[in-house]
C-alpha positions, 0 to 999 in steps of 0.5 A: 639384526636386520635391513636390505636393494638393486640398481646397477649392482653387477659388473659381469656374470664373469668376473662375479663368477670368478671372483676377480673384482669386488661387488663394490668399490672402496672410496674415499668418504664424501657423504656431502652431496647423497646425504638425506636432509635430516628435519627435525626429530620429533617431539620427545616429552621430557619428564621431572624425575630426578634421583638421589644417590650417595649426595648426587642429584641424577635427572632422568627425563625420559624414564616414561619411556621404560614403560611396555609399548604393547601398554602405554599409549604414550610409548606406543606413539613415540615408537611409531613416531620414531620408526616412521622418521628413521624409515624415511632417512633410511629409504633414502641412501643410495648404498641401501639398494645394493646391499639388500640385493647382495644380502639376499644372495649372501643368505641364500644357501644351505645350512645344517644343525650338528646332528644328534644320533638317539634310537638309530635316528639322526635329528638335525636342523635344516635351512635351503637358504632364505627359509625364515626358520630352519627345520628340523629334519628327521631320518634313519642313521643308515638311509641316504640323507634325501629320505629326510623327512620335515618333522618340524617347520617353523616356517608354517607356525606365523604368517610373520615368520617371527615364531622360532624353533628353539631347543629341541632334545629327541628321548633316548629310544628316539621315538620322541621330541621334545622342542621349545617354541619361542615368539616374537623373540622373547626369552620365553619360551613354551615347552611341546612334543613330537612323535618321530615316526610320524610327526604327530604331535602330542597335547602336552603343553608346558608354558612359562619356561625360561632359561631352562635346559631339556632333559628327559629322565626315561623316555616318558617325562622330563625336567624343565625349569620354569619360572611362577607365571607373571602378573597380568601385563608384566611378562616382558618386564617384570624381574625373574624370581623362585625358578623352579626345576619340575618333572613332567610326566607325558600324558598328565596336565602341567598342573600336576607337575612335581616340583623337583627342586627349588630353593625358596629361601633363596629366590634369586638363584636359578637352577638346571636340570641334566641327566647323564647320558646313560640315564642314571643321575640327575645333576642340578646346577644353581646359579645366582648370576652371569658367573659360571660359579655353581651349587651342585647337587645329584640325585639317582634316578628311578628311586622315584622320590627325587631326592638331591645330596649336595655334591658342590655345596657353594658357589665359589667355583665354576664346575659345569657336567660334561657326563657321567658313566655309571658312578662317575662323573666329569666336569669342567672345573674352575676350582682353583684353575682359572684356565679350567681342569676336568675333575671326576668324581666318583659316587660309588662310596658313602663319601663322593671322591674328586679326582683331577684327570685333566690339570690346568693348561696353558690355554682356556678350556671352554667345555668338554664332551665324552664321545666313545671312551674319550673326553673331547676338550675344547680349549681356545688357544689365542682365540682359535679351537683346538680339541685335545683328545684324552683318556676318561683317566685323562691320559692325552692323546692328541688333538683332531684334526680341524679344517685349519685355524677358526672355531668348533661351533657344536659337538655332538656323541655319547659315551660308548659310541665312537662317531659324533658330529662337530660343526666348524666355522671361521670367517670366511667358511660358513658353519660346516658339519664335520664326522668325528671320530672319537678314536682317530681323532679324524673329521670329514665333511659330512655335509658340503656348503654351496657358497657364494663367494670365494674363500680364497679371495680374502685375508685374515690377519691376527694382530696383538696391539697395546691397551693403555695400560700396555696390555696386549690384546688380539684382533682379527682384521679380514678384508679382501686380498685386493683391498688396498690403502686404508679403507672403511672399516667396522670395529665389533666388540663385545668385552664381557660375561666370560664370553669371547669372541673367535673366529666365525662366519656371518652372511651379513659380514661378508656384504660388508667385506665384498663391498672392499671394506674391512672388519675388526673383531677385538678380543676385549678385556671382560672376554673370557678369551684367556681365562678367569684373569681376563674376564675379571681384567674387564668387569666391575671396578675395572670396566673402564679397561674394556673401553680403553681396550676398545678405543685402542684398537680404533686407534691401531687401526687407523695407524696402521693404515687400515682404515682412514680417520673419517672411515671407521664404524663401530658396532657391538650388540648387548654389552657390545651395546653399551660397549659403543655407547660407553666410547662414542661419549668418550672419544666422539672424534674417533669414530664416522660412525656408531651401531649401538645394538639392543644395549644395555645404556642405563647402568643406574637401572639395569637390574630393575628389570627381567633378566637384568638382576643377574648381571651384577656379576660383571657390572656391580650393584646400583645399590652400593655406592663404590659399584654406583660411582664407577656405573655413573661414570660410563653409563652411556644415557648418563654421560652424553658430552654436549658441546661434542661433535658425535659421529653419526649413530644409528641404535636398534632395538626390538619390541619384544627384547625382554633381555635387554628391555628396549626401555634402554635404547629408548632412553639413549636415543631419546637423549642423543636427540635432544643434545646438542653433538653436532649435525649427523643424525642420531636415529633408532630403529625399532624392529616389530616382533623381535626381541634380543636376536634369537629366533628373528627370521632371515627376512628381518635379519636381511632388512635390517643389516641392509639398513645397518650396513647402508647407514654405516657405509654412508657415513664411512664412505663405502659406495657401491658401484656399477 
């Protein structure tokens, strides 16, 4: 998420070269004398809807605002009247110019993809530094990496740059790829392929896939998942049924696709195709919701007739495929293991045969890889990776060896093939590629980053600090060795969907800690940080601990001399989203500033649109009344305190976001603006073909943080000096 300037920002080549002083200087806040003057919001017309639920009456005013921008005139008006009015705020502040200079620099280096090994060539992506799009590089296993060849740029696909490579998956010969292109950032993405010799492009073209893997059965077709195509003008809202796995055969029109599995007696599951390395099973997996709890079904491949056995026929488990060799199969299984154990099942009888080779441990296994003859399992041991080694009969072996404390972000390899690739991170060392060696366990760089900064110059701290309940829970604060006192300080969280939050590096972050600031990142309840007990402790019914866990870890940080009472921000994007909002209505006194980003604010509605069905799994029905009273307690366009001094918040959102539809946002802030909260502004910016965050080239991503960054800065007291 994405805005950045230049006056007076260097000390000396010298002292930035070395790293002896911070590009900005941490002050006390006075946000008095530089602040814009803020004139009034514009006019947002409020609108006589009111809902009954359950004997409550619910007014939503502004629910003309959930109408599609690219659609409705009146919206389109209110957008631009809006962008326009928080431009003008935000070109003012003084801190914005520094911190887009700094950006850039920060983003200016090279980056690389975990690179994937078919037909004696490596595939991997690419970025020099301020490419809006990384590349998809190709060469020979064997030959130097400077005989590397473009074999997809982006970057030449849009004037905007807003067109983005998504997934991409080579043949098993290597002589094709398959990639997904996504634009302007929606969850939609159309299906192509490539020749690897050349680069020529072939004319199949397959459109209205979403959510959906690539798996080439054979290397003349695939499997997809797609999705019936929407009704005219509905794309980007409507809500998403009957998702149907299909093969496609190369060389034949989408329209002759065979639908190899759907279920449409039950529209609301989703489904993903997979293959097994070697080539020999398909394996299904359905979905209802945001829970990993899965419908297995298999298939072999090459009788032609695709027919599915049912393997895991309910959905009370969560069992995800690491790989298959000949009969076998393994997977990651929550059956009965909230932590997570490898099961292997065995298709060679009339009957499959499920076997645990890899009990529950103490820590949370997250996924697991077959790399040569050995399982790689990912765990995530108080919030850091350890990959633990293992026979395919599950007899340890030891861990590899890791750079130190942080996070595997990727892992590529196959069975029967001893050396994969892995990418790790941490907060102060952008995503690296490593060599592994499945047999020894060992890693070593395989290509070096070129950085900007000094790794050295900074510290990170991993605190467990009580909740209200007295439950423990981990935050990580990273600030500079040579900050000193409390000092402004942004809070992230997330704190839901099973999904956590360890260590990992962001360009955009580091603007923020080169300036003297500090940042928290909490390991919310609702995370899947510690297991299925952890992310249950923070969903449904009990939502209320991820904000309480939230607002502790405020609280702790301003204890603890981190951060000044007047100096802490906080941000969070999607559930994080909803995240801030749900506590800033809840303690306005504790925080200077807030970032709301691409939120889910209204609880009553959510799943009215897109993708937004599925996420009952951690927030409850609308539609019961027990799941709609906890809803309407928190949801953060309903709960706005007049009367109460809010800090200032600045919410973004995309036109494109058909994830998390910018209805939401434009709600809230529509809300926010016309409360009376006290003085500091309420603004939102709404970014122009962008959707949810993926795919948005680095130029918006640099705009935007400037803009982020600059706001949160001002109204927390980071002040750049010359």
């Amino acid at each position: 998420m994405a805005k950045i300037g230049t006056a007076g920002l260097f000390v000396s080549a010298t002292a930035l070269a070395l790293g002896t002083v911070p590009l900005f200087t941490a002050q006390a806040a006075s946000v008095t004398s530089q602040t814009p003057s803020l004139p009034a919001y514009p006019a947002t017309a409020r609108g006589p809807v009111v809902d009954e639920a359950f004997g409550e009456k619910v007014p939503d005013p502004y629910r003309w605002l959930e109408a599609d921008v690219r659609t409705d005139a009146a919206v389109e008006q209110w957008v631009a009247a809006q962008s326009a009015f928080t431009a003008a705020y935000l070109a003012q502040l003084p801190e914005r110019a520094a911190f887009e200079t700094r950006l850039h620099a920060l983003f200016d280096y090279q980056r690389y993809g975990v690179p994937v090994e078919e037909g004696g060539r490596l595939f991997y992506a690419y970025n020099s530094g301020l490419m809006n799009q990384a590349q998809l590089l190709v060469r020979d296993k064997d030959a130097p990496a400077d005989t590397a060849r473009v074999l997809l740029d982006p970057n030449t696909w849009a004037k905007d740059g807003a067109t983005a490579l998504d997934a991409w998956k080579p043949s098993p010969d290597g002589n094709l790829l398959a990639y997904t292109v996504q634009d302007g950032g929606s969850d939609w993405r159309t299906l192509k392929f490539v020749r690897a010799a050349d680069g020529s492009s072939l004319a199949d073209e397959l459109r209205w896939v979403k959510f959906s893997g690539i798996a080439w059965a054979g290397d003349d077709g695939v499997l997809y998942s797609r999705f019936p195509e929407p009704k005219q003008g509905a794309a980007f809202q409507a809500l998403n049924y009957d998702q149907t796995i299909y093969y496609h055969k190369l060389g034949t029109p989408q329209s002759q696709d065979r639908a190899v599995y759907a279920t449409p007696d039950r529209p609301k599951l989703g489904h993903g195709a997979s293959v097994t390395s070697d080539g020999r099973w398909m394996v299904v997996s359905s979905h209802e919701g945001t829970d990993p709890l899965a419908i297995v079904h298999v298939a072999p491949i090459g009788w032609g007739d695709w027919t599915v056995k049912p393997l895991v026929p309910d959905l009370k488990a969560q069992w995800d495929l690491i790989d298959g060799v000949g009969d076998r199969l393994w997977f990651v299984s929550g059956d009965g293991a909230p932590l997570k154990k490898i099961v292997r099942v065995d298709l060679s009888g009339p009957e499959p045969v499920f076997t645990t080779v890899v009990p529950e441990s103490d820590s949370n296994l997250e996924w697991a890889h077959i790399v040569g003859d050995r399982i790689v399992a990912a765990y995530l041991k108080d919030v850091k990776s350890e990959l633990r080694l293992f026979t395919l009969d599950g007899k340890p072996l030891g861990t590899a060896t890791l750079p130190g404390p942080g996070t595997v972000a990727g892992l590529s390899g196959k069975p029967g093939r001893a050396n994969g690739y892995l990418a790790f991170t941490s907060f102060t060392t952008p995503g690296t590629v490593h060599a592994f060696d499945s047999a020894s366990g060992k890693t070593a760089v395989w290509q070096p980053v070129k950085l900007t900064f000094r790794p050295e110059d900074y510290r990170i701290d991993q605190v467990f600090y009580p909740s209200k309940d007295g439950t423990k829970v981990p935050m990580f604060v990273v600030r500079r060795k040579d900050a000193s006192g409390p000092v402004p300080t942004i809070l992230y969280g997330y704190g839901g969907f099973n999904i956590g939050l360890p260590p990992a590096y962001s360009a955009a972050r580091m603007a923020w800690l080169e300036s003297g600031g500090a940042y928290a990142v909490a390991n919310l309840r609702g995370g899947g940080e510690y297991g299925d007990a952890w992310h249950d402790a923070g969903r449904r019914a009990r939502k209320q601990n991820v904000f309480d866990d939230f607002i502790a870890a405020g609280e702790w940080l301003i204890a603890n001399g981190v951060t000044p009472k007047n100096g802490l921000a906080i941000e969070g994007g999607s559930n994080g989203g909803l995240l801030v909002g749900a506590v800033v209505n809840q303690r306005p006194d504790l925080f200077a500033a807030a970032h709301p980003a691409v939120g889910v604010m209204d609880m009553l509605r959510f799943d009215q649109f897109t993708a937004g069905r599925y996420w009952v799994d951690d927030y409850g029905y609308p539609e019961k009344e027990a799941d709609w009273r906890v809803l309407r307690a928190y949801s953060p366009y309903h709960n706005i305190r007049a009367g109460a001094a809010y800090p200032a918040i600045l919410v973004t959102t995309a036109d494109t976001d058909d994830r998390v539809v910018p209805g939401h946002s434009f709600k809230y802030a529509a809300a926010l603006q016309a409360s009376d909260i006290g003085p500091k502004p309420h603004l939102i910016r709404i970014e122009t073909r962008a959707g949810h965050g993926s795919g948005k080239p680095v130029a918006k991503q640099i705009e935007e943080t400037a803009d982020v960054y600059a706001f949160l800065a001002h109204w927390t007291g980071l002040s750049p000096r010359p």
